[in-house]
C-alpha positions in Angstrom: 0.0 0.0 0.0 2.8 2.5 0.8 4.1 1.9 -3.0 0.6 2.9 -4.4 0.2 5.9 -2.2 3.8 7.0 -3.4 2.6 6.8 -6.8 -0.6 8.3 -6.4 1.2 11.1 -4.3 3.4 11.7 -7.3 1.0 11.3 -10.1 -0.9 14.2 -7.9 2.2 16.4 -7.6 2.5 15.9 -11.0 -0.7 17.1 -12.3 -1.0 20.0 -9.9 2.7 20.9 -11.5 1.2 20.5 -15.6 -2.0 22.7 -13.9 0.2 25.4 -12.2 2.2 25.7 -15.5 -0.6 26.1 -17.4 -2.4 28.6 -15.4 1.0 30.7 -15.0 1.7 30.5 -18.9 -0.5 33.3 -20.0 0.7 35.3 -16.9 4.5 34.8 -18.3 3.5 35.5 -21.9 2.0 38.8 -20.4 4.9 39.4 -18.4 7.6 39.1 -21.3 5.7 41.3 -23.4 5.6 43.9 -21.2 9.0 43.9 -20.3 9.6 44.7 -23.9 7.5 47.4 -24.2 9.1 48.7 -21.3 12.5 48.4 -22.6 10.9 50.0 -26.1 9.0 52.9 -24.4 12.7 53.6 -22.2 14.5 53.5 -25.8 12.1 56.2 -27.1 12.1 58.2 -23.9 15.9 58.6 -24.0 15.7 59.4 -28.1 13.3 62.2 -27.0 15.1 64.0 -24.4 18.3 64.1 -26.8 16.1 65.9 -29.3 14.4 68.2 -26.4 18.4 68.8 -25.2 19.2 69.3 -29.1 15.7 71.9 -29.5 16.8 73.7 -26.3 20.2 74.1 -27.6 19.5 75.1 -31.1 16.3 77.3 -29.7 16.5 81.2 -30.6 17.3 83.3 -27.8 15.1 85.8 -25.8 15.7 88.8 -27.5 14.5 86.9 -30.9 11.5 85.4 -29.1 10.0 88.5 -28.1 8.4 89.8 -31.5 5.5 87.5 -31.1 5.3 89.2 -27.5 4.2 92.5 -29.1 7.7 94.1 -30.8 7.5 95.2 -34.2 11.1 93.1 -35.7 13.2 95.9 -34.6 16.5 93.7 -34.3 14.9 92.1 -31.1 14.8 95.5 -29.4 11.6 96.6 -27.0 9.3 99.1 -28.5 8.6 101.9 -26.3 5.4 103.6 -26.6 5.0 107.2 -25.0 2.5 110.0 -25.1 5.0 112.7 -26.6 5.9 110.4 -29.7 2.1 109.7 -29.8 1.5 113.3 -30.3 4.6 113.7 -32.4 3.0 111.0 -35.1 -0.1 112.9 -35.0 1.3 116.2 -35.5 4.2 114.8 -38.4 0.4 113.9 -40.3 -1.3 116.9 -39.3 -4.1 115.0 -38.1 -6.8 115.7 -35.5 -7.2 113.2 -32.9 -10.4 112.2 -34.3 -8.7 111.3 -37.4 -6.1 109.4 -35.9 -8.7 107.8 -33.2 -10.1 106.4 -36.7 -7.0 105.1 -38.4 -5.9 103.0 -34.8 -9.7 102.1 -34.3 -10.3 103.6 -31.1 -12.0 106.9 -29.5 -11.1 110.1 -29.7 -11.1 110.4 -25.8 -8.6 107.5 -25.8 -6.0 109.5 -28.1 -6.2 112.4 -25.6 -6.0 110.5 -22.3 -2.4 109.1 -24.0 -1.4 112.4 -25.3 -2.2 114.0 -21.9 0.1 111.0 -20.0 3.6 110.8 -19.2 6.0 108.5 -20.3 5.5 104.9 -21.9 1.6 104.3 -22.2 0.0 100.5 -21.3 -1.4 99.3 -24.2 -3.4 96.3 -24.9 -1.5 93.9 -27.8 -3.7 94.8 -30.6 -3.7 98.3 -30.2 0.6 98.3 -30.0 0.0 96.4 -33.4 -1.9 98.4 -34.9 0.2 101.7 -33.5 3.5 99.7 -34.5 2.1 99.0 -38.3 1.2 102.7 -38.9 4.1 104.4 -37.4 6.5 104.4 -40.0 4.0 105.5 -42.4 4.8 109.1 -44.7 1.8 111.7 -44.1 0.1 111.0 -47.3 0.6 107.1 -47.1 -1.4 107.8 -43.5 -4.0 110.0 -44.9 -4.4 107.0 -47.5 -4.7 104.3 -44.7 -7.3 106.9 -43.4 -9.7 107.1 -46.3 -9.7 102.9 -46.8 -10.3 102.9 -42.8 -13.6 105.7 -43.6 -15.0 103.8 -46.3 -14.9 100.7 -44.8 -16.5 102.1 -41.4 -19.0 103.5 -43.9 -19.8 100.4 -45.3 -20.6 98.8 -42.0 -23.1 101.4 -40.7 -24.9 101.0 -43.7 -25.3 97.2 -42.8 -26.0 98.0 -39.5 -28.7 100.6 -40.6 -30.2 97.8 -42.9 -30.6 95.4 -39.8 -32.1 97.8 -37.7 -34.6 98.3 -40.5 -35.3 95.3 -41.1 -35.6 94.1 -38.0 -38.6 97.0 -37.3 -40.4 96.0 -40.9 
């Protein structure tokens, strides 16, 4: 009897051995193939922070960088905007500050709170644009810029006054 329990004991340890290996198969498959795509995702991590260290390196410095921050390509330099080279322009076009509210697109009080400042004036990005694209104009290339500004504002109060009446009729 001992000789059949040892065999039986074996053929037991046996089978739970083949059933252990199969259960931890899949689990091993799994394992190996994540361990490569660890070893791939560490390759291509490495591969991208040479190419970030090469970008950084090879990046433009500040001084280039800051014409998207509201400079107008002046060999990197800052742009300066004060109320005596606002009333300067004005004055080098001979224009009233109504007409050069209208060229820069904003009011004719706003033209004489900056002239009537000192120093540099704070000015929202699209108005430094639109100061920065018309100040190295000639008088009559400005008095041009002026008249296509006019007859464009015209245009739209006549669309405005064509909603308004048909939005009565």
């Amino acid at each position: 009897m001992s000789k059949m329990a040892q065999v039986i004991k074996s053929e037991i340890i046996r089978l739970a051995k083949k059933e252990a290996k199969a259960t931890a198969q899949p689990v091993r498959k799994a394992s190996l193939v994540n361990r490569k795509e660890i070893v791939q995702l560490k390759r291509r991590l490495v591969a991208l922070e040479k190419t970030i260290k090469n970008l950084l390196a090879n990046a433009p410095n500040k001084s280039e960088t800051q014409d998207a921050e509201g400079n107008d390509g002046n060999d990197g330099k800052r742009v300066r905007i004060t109320a005596k080279g606002m009333r300067a322009l004005r004055a080098k076009w001979r224009f009233t500050q109504s007409q050069f509210s209208k060229l820069l697109g904003v009011t004719q009080v706003t033209i004489w709170k900056w002239e009537s400042q000192k120093g540099a004036l704070t000015l929202r990005k699209a108005t430094k644009a639109k100061i920065l694209a018309v100040r190295n104009l000639t008088p009559s290339e400005a008095k041009k810029r002026l008249e296509e500004v006019g007859k464009t504002s015209k245009v739209v109060k006549v669309v405005k006054k064509a909603r308004k009446t048909k939005k009565r009729g």
